[in-house]
C-alpha positions in Angstrom: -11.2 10.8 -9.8 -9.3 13.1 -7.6 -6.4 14.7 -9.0 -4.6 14.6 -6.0 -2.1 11.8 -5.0 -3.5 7.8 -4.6 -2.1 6.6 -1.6 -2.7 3.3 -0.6 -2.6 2.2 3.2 -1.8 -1.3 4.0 -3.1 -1.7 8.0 -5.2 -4.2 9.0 -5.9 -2.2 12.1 -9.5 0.3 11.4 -8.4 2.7 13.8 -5.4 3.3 12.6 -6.5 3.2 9.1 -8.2 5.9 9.5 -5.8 8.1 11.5 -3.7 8.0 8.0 -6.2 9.0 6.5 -6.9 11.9 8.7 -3.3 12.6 8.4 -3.0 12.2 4.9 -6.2 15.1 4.7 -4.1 17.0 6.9 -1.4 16.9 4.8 -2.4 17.3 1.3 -5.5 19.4 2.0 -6.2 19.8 -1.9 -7.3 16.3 -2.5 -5.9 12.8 -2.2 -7.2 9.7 -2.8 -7.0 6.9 -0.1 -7.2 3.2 -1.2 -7.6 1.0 1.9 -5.9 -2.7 2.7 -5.9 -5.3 5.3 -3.6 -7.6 3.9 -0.3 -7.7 1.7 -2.4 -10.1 -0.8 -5.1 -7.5 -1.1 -2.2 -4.7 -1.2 -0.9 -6.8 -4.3 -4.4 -7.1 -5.8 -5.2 -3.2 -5.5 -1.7 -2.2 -6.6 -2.1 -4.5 -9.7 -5.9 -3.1 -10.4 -4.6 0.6 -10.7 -1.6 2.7 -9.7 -0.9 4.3 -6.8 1.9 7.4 -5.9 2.6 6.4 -2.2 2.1 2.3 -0.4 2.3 3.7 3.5 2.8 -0.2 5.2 2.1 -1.6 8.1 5.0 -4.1 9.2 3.0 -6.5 11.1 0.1 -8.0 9.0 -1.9 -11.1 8.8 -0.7 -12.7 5.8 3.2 -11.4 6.3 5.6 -10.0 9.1 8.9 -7.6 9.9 10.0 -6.3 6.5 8.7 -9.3 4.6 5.6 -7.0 2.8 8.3 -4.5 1.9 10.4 -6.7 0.4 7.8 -8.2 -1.8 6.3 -5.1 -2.9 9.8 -3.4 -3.8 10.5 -6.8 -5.8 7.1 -6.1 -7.8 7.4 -2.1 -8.3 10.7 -1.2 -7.2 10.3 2.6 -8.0 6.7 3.0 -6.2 7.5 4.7 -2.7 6.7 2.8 -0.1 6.8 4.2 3.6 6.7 2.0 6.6 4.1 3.0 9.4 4.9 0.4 12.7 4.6 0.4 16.1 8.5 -0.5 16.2 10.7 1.9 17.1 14.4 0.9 17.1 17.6 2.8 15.1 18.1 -0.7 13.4 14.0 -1.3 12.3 14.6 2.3 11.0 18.3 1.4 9.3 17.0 -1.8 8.0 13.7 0.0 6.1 16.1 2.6 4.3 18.6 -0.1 3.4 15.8 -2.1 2.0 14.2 0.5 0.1 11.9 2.3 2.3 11.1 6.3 1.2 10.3 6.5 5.2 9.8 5.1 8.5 6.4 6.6 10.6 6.0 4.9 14.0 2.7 4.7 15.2 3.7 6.7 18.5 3.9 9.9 16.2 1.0 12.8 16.6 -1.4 13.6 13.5 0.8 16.8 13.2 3.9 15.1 12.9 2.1 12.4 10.7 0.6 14.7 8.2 4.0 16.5 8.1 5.6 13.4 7.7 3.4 12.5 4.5 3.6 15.6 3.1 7.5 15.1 3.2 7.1 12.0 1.3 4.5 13.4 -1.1 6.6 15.7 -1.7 9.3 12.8 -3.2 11.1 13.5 -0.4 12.2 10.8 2.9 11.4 11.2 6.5 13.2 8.7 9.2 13.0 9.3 13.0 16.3 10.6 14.0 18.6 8.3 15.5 20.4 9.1 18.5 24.3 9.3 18.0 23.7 9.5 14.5 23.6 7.3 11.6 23.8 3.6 12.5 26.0 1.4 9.4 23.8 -0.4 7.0 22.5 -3.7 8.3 24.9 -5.9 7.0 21.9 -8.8 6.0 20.0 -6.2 4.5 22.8 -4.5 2.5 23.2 -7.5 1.0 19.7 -8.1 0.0 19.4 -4.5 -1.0 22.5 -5.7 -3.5 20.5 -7.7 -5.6 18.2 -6.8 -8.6 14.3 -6.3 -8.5 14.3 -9.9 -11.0 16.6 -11.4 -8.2 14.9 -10.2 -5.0 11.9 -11.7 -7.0 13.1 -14.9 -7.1 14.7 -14.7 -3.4 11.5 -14.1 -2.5 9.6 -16.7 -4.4 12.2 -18.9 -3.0 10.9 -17.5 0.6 7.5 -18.3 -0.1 8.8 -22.4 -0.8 7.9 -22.2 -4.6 9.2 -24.6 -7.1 11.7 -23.0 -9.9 9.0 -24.0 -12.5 6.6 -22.3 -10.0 8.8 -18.9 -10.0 8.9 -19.1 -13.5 5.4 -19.2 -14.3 5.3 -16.0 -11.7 8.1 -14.0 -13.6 7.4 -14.8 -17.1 10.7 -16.2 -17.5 12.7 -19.9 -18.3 13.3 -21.9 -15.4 16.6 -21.8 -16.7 16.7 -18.5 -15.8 15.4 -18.7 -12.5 18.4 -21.4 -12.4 20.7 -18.3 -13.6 19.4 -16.0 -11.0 20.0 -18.0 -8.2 23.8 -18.5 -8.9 24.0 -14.9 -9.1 21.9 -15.1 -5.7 24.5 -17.2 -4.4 27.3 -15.6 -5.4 26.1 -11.7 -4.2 24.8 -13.0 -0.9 28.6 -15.1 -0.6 26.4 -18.1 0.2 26.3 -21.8 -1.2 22.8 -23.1 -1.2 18.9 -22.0 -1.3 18.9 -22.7 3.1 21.9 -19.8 3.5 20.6 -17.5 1.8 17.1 -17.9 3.3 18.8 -17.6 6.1 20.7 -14.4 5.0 16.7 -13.1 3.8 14.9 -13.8 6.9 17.9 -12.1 9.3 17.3 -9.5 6.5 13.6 -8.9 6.9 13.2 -9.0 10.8 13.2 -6.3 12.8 14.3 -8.3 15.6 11.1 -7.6 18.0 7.8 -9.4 17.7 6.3 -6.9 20.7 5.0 -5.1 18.3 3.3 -4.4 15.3 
C-alpha cells in the first residue's frame, strides 16, 4: 500500500476522474493513492471499507445534488476533509461549501497546474477557495444555521431529508428513538423552526447552490 495520502474522488464523470488523478500525481509526486467513485452510495461504501485522508466531491451526482453529498458525508466523518470539485462557480456556492464544512472549493474551469496546486494545499491540511471579488461574502444564513448543529443532529436532519421513520433513524445511529425524539427538539429549537417541513425547508435552501446549469 502506498504510503502516500488515500484520496478518494467522488465524480461520476471518467474524464474528469482521471484529470484529479493526474492532478493529484502532479501534486504529491511521491505517491498517493487514488480510490475512485461514481456515486455518493458507493462513496459511503468505500469510506466505510477503509479510510481515506482527503474525499475531493463532485456536487452534482446521480444518487444526490447541490451540497446534499457534503452534508451527508460531514454527518458520517465530520473530521475527514472533504473538498468540493464543481462546475459551479458562484461567491455564494463557494461561501455555502466553507460554512458547511468544506476544506475547499476546486471548480472544474481550473488548469491541472492550478488543480495540483490546489491539492497539494489541501494535502497539506491546509484550505483553498477561489477568491471572491469584493472580498468575503457573510455566511449563508441557511447554511450557518445548519453548520450550528452537531454531527448526531445533522445525522438525524439528514435522515429526516432522506423521509426515514424515527425508528428508521434510530436503527441507523445506534441510538433510542427517544433520542432521535431529543434531537429533533434541539433541531427545532437551533434552526428557530416549529416542525420537521421548516426545517427541511431551512436544509434544502441550505444545501442548494441555487443553479442547476451545472454540475
Amino acid at each position: 500500500m502506498s504510503a502516500g495520502p488515500r484520496v478518494l474522488i467522488v465524480d461520476d464523470h471518467p474524464l474528469f476522474r482521471d484529470a484529479l488523478a493526474a492532478a493529484l500525481r502532479e501534486a504529491y509526486p511521491a505517491g498517493a493513492e487514488a480510490r475512485f467513485a461514481g456515486s455518493l452510495a458507493e462513496a459511503v461504501a468505500k469510506l466505510d471499507a477503509g479510510p481515506s485522508d482527503l474525499v475531493l466531491l463532485d456536487l452534482n451526482l446521480g444518487d444526490t445534488h447541490d451540497f446534499e453529498g457534503l452534508t451527508r458525508l460531514k454527518t458520517r466523518q465530520p473530521d475527514l476533509p472533504i473538498v468540493v470539485v464543481s462546475a459551479t462557480e458562484s461567491p455564494q456556492a463557494f461561501q455555502t461549501a466553507r460554512t458547511l464544512g468544506a476544506a475547499g472549493y476546486l471548480p472544474k474551469s481550473l488548469s491541472l497546474e492550478d488543480l495540483s496546486a490546489a491539492l497539494a494545499t489541501t494535502l497539506d491540511g491546509g484550505e483553498w477557495f477561489p477568491e471572491i471579488p469584493g472580498g468575503e461574502m457573510e455566511h449563508s444564513a441557511p447554511a450557518a444555521r445548519i453548520a450550528s448543529l452537531t454531527p448526531a443532529q445533522r445525522r438525524v436532519l439528514a435522515g429526516l431529508a432522506e423521509g426515514l421513520l424515527n425508528k428508521q433513524i434510530a436503527h441507523e445511529m445506534d441510538i433510542s428513538v427517544a433520542t432521535v425524539k431529543a434531537h429533533m427538539t434541539a433541531i427545532f429549537r437551533k434552526l428557530g423552526v416549529l416542525n420537521r417541513t421548516q426545517a427541511l425547508l431551512i436544509y434544502q435552501e441550505a444545501i442548494s447552490t441555487g443553479d442547476h446549469s451545472a454540475a
